[in-house]
Backbone as CSV, one residue per row, in Angstrom:
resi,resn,N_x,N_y,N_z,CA_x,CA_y,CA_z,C_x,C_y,C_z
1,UNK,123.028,153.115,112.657,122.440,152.051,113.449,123.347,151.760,114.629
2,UNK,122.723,151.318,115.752,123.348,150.913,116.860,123.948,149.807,116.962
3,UNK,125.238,149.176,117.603,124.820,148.310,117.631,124.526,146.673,117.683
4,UNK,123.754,147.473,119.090,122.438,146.293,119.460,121.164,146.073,117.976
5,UNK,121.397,146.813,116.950,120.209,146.930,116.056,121.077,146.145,114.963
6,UNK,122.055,145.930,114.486,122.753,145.623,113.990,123.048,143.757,114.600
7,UNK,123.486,143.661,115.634,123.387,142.635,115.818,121.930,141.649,115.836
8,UNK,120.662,142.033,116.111,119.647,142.103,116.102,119.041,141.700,114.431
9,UNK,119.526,142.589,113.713,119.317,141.962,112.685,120.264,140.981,111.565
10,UNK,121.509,140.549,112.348,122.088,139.356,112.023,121.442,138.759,112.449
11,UNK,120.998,138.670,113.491,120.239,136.971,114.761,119.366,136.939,113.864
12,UNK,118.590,137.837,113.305,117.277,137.116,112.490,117.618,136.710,111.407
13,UNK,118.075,137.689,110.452,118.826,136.973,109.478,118.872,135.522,109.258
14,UNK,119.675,135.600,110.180,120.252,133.728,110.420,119.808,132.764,110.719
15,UNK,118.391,133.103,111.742,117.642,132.211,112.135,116.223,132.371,111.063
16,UNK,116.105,133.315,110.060,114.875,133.634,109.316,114.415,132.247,108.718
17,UNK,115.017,130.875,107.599,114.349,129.797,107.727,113.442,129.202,109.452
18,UNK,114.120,129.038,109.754,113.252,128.738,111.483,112.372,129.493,111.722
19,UNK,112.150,130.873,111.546,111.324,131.751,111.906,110.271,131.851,111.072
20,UNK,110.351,131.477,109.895,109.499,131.685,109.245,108.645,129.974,108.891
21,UNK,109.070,129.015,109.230,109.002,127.460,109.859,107.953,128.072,110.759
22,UNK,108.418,128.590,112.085,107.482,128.480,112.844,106.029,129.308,112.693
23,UNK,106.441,130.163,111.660,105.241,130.955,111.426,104.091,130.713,110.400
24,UNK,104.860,129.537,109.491,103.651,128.714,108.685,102.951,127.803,109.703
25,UNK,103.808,126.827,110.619,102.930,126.047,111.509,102.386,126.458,112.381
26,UNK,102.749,127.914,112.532,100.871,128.488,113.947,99.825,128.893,113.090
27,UNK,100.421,128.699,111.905,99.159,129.663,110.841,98.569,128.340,110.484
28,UNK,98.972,127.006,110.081,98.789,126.221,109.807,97.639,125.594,111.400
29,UNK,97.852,125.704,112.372,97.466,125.125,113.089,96.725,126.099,113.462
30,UNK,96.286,127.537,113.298,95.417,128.521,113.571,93.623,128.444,112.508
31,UNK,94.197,127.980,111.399,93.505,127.260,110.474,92.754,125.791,110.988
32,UNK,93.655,125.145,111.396,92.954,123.534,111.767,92.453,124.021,112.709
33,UNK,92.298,124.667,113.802,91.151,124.882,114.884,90.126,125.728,114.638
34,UNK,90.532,126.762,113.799,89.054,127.609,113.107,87.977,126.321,112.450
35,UNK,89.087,125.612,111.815,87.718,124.491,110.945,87.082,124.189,111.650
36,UNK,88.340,123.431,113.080,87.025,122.184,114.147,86.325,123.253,115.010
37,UNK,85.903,124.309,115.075,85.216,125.137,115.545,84.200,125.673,114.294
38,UNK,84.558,126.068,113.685,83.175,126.122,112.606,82.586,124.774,112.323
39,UNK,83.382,123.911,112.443,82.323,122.380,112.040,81.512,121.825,113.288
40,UNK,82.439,122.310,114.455,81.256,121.892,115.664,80.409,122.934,115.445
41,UNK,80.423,123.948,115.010,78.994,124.881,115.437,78.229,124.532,113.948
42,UNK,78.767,124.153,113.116,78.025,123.902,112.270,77.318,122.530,111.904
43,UNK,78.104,121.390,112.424,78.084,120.130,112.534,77.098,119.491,113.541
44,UNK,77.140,120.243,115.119,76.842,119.890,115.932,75.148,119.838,115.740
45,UNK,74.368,120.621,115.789,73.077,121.155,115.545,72.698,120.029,114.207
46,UNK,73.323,120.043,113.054,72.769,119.340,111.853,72.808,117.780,112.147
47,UNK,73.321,117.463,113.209,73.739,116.362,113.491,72.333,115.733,114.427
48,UNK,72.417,116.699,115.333,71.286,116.284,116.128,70.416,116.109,115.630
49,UNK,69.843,117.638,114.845,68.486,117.042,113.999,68.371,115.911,113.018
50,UNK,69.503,115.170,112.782,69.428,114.217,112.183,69.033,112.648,113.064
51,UNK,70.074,113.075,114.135,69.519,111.418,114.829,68.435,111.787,115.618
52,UNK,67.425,112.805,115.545,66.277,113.156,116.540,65.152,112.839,115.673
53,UNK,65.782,112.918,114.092,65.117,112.089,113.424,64.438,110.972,113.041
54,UNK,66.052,110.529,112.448,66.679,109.147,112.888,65.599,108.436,114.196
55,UNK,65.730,108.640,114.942,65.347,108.516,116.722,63.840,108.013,116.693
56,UNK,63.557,109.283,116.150,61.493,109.263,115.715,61.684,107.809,114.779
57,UNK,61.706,107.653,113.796,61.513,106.983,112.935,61.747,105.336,113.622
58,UNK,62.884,105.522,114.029,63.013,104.271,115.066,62.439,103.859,115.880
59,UNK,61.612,104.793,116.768,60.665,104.481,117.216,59.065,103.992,116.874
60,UNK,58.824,104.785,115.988,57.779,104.443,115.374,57.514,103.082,115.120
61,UNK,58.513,102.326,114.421,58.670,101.079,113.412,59.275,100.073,114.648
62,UNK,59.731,100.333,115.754,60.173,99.753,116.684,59.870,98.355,117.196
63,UNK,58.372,98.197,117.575,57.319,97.264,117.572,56.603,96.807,116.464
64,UNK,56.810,95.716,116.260,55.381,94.966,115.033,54.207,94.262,115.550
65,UNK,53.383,94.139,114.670,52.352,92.973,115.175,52.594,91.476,115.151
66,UNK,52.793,90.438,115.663,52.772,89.280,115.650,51.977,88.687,114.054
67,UNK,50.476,89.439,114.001,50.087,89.612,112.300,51.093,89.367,111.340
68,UNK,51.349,90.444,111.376,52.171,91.664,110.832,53.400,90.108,110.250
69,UNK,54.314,90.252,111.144,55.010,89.294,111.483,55.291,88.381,110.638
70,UNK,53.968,87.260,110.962,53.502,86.129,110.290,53.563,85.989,109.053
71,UNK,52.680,87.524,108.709,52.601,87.143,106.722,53.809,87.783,106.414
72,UNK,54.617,88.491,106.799,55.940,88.782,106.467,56.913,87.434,106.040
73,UNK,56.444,86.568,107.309,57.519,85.281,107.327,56.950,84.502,106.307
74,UNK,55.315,84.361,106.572,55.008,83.557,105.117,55.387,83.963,103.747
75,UNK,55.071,85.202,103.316,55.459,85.702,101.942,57.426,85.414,101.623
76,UNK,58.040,85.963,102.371,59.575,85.775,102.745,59.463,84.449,102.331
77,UNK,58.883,83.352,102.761,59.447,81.735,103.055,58.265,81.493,101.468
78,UNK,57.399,81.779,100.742,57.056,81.603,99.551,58.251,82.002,98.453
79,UNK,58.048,83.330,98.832,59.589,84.131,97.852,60.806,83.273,97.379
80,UNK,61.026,82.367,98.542,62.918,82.424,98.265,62.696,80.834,98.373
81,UNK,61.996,80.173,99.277,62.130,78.754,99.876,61.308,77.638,99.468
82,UNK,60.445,78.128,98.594,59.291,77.221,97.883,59.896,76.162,97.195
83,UNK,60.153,74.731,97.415,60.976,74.245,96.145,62.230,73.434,97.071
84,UNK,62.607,74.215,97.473,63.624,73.397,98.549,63.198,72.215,99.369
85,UNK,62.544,72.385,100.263,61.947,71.686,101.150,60.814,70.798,100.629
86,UNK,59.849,71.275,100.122,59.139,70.708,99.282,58.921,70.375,98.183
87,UNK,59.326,70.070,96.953,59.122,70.057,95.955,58.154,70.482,94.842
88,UNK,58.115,71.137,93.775,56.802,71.907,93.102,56.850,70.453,92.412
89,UNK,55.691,70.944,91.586,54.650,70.148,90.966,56.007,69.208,89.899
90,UNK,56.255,69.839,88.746,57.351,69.840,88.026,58.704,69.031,88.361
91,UNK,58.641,69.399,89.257,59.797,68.439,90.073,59.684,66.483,90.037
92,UNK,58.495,67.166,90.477,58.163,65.283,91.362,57.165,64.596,90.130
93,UNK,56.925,65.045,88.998,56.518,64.720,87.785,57.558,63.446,87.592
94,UNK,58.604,62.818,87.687,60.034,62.821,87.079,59.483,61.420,88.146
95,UNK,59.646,60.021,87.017,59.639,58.393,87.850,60.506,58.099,87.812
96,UNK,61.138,57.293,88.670,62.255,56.382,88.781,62.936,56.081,87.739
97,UNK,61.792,55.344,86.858,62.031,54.871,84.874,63.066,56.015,84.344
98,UNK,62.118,57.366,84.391,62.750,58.346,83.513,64.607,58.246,84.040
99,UNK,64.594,58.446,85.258,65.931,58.629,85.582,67.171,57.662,85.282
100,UNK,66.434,56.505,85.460,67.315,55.524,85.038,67.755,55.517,83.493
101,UNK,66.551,55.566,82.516,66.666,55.529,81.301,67.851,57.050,81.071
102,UNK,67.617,58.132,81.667,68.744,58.874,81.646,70.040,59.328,82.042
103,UNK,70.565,57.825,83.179,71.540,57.649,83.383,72.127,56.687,82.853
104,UNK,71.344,55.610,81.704,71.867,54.801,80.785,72.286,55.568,79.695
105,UNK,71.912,56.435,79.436,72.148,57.271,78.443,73.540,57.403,78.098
């Protein structure tokens, strides 16, 4: 051996942790850009057809009828609110008498 071939392979030698450092992190980072390139070509397209979907559907349902609307709000305000504001039947059954006699209690 020559040597320039000889010295050549001390320098690596010596520097081989570092060298081989740098050769997991281009492989490492040769990897992370293959992904974000297969996921945009794969991502990109599945994506769209999703909010073009999405998109339609939103549109469709976009506008209501004032109808429409109405008995929504009425049924909604039967559902949950009946009782609050007004009192049911059951409620207002109940005289003055009774209450008193059950706070003497």
């Amino acid at each position: 051996m020559s040597q320039a071939k000889v010295d050549r392979y001390k320098e690596e030698k010596k520097n081989r942790k570092k060298i081989q450092k740098k050769q997991k992190a281009k492989q490492v980072v040769e990897i992370l850009v293959c992904a974000a390139i297969l996921g945009a070509l794969v991502g990109f397209p599945l994506g769209r057809h999703a909010y073009q979907k999405n998109y339609e559907t939103r549109q469709a349902n976009k506008t209501i009828n004032a109808s429409v609307y109405d008995y929504w709000a009425q049924q909604y305000w039967a559902a949950n609110y009946t009782g609050y504001v007004f009192p049911t039947a059951s409620n207002s059954d109940a005289t003055p008498e009774d209450a008193s006699a059950t706070d003497a209690e």
